[in-house]
N, C-alpha and C positions, 0 to 999 in steps of 0.2 A: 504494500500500500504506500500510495509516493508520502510525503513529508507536508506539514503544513505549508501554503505556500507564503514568501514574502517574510521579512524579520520585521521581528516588533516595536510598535510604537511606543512614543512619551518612557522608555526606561532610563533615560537616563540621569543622573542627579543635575538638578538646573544649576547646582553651582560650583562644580566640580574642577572648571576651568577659571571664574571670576577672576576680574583684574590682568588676565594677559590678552593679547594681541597677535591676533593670528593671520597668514594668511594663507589663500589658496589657489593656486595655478588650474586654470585652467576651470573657472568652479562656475561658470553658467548653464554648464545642462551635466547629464549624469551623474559618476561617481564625485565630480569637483562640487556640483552643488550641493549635493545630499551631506557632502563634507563638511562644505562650508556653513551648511543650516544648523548640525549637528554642535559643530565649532558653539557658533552661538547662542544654541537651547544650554549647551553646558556653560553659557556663562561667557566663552572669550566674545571679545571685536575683533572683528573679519573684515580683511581685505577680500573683494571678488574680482580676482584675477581674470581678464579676457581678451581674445580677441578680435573676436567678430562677435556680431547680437549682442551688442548694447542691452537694447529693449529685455532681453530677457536677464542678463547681469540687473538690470534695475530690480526684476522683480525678485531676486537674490536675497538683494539688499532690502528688499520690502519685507521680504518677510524673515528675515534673520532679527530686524530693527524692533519687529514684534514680542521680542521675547527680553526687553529694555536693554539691550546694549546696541554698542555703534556699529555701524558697516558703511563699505563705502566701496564701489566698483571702479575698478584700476585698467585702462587698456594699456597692456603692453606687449609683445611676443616676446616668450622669453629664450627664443633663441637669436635674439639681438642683444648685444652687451650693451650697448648704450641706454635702450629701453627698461633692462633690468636694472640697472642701475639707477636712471633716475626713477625706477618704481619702487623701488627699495629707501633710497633718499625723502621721496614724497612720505611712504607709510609714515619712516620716521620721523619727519617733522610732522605732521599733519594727527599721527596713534600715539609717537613719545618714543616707542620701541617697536621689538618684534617679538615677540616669545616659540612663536610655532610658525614651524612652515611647512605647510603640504603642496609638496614637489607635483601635483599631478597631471598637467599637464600634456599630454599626447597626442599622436595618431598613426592612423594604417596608411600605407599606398601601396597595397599588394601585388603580388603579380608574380611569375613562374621565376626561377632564379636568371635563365637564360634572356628571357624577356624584361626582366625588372631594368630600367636605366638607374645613369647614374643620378638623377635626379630625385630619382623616386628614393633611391637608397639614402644619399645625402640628406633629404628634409627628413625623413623618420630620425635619420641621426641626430642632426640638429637641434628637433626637438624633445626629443625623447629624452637623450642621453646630455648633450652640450646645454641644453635649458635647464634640466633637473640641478649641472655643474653650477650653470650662473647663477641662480638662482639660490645655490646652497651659499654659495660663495659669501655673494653679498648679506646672506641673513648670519652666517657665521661672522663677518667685520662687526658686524652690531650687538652680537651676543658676547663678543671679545671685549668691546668697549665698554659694553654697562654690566659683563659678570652678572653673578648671582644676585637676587632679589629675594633674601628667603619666604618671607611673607606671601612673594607672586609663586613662587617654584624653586624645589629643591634641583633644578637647575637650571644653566645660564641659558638654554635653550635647546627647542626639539625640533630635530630635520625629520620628514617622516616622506622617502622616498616612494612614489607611484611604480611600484614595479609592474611582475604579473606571473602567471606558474610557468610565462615562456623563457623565462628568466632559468628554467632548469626543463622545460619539455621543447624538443627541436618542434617546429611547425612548419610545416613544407609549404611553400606560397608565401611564405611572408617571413625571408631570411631578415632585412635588414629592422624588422619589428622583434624580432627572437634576437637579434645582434646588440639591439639598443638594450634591451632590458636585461641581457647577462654583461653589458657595461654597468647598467643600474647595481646593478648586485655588488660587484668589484667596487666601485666606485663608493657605496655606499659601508661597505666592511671598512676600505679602507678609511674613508671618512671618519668612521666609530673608531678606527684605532686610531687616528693621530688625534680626533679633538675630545675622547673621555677625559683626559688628564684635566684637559679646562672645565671640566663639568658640564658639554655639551653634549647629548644624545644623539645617536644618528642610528636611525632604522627603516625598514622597508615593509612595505604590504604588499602580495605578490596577490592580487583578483583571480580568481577563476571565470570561469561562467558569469558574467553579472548583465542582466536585463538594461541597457542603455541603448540611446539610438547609433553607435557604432555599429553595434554586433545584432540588430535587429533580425536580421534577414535567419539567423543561425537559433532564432527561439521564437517570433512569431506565429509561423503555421506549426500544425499537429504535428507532423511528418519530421521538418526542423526540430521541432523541442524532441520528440521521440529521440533520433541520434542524439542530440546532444544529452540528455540524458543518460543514454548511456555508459558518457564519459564521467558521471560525476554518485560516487558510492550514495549519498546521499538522499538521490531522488529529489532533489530541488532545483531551479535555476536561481542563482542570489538577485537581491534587489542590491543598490548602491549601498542603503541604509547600513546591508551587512559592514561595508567597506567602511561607512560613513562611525561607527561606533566600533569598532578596530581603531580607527584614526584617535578618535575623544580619548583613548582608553589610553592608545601609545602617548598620547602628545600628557598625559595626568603624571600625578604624585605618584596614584597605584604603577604606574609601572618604570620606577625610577631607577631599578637594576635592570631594565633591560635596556642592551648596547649593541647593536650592531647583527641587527636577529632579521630575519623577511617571517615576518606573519602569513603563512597560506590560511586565505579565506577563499576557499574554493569548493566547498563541501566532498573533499575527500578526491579531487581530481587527481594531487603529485602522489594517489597512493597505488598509478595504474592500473585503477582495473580492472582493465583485461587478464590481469595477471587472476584474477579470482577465478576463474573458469579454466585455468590451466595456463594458459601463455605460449 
């Protein structure tokens, strides 16, 4: 019998986050908004990170603003350094600081390996991998300058990198998307090991299966969600929400010993399956 569908509402403590400053890439539709809602039912101010549809980053902000703290929608691409930079400059004068940052930010431009140009491969790179980079960058200069705030967090701040399970599953059709995200991984280890010492956390969330308008076409019809079920021990496909309360949980106090770890939220996808039936 499948699973309930969809994760649950209103659980989290509304003040779990109070007093920090968050932001989030990439956070006008799917797993970036659900993130950035989240962010703020727990209490932080959210930047809403975008770059196209304005119109829908407003309503971001509309309804993050609802739950009494600030928000404010940021366009920047963050696979532009100049853009990152002065989007990181504005939070800070305009928020005070940064406390969290969710790297999430991405996309696909798939295609057969022999077919893929170099085009297609370099923009997934860019943004996947070289924005997650700039974007750490500059929020780690600001958690170096103001240190610790014990009262806001037991520490100087939290990177919480957008991986995904392709980050450790090859996916044929879409080399330079499975390329970016096992840069995520490296990238994000090393990260956790050179900036613990400063009291800054660096982690990853590696999505499985999650219901956004990306991957529509692969859970929509019967047929679609049937396959893809398959792939996932669980019997469910995730809403963002799952993603979006992983996020609250890494960026908190409760998870102050974790360093340098990818959270699979994927209902049992990286435990292959296939293998249950024999392999």
């Amino acid at each position: 019998m499948s699973s309930p569908e969809g994760a649950p509402r209103d659980v989290l403590p509304v003040h779990l986050l109070q007093g920090q400053k968050a932001l989030v890439t990439g956070a006008n539709s799917g797993i970036g908004r659900a993130t950035a809602v989240a962010l703020g039912r727990a209490g932080a101010d959210v930047v809403v990170n975008y770059v196209v549809g304005p119109e829908e980053a407003e309503k971001v902000v509309e309804e993050i603003t609802a739950f009494g703290v600030r928000a404010a929608a940021y366009q920047a691409d963050v696979s532009d350094e100049e853009q990152v930079v002065a989007m990181m400059d504005r939070m800070v004068r305009e928020f005070g600081t940064i406390d969290i940052l969710v790297a999430n930010a991405g996309m696909q431009r798939d295609a057969a390996f022999t077919e893929m140009t170099l085009a297609q491969w370099q923009k997934v790179l860019d943004v996947n991998l070289t924005g997650q980079f700039l974007c750490a960058r500059e929020a780690t200069k600001e958690f170096l300058r103001r240190g610790v705030v014990p009262e806001v967090s037991r520490a100087a701040g939290k990177i919480i990198c957008m991986s995904s399970v392709h980050q450790m599953i090859p996916w044929t059709g879409h080399v330079n998307y499975a390329a970016s995200k096992g840069g995520v991984q490296m990238m994000m280890e090393t990260l956790a090991q050179e900036l613990a010492p400063k009291k800054i956390r660096v982690n990853a969330i590696g999505p499985g299966a999650i219901k956004t308008p990306i991957n529509r076409d692969a859970w929509e019809t019967a047929t679609a969600r049937e396959d893809l079920l398959r792939l996932i021990p669980y019997d469910r496909i995730g809403d963002p929400e799952d993603i979006a309360y992983t996020a609250v949980a890494l960026a908190s106090d409760l998870m102050d010993y974790v360093v340098g770890t990818t959270i699979y939220v994927d209902g049992g996808m990286t435990l292959f399956p296939g293998f249950a039936t024999g392999g």
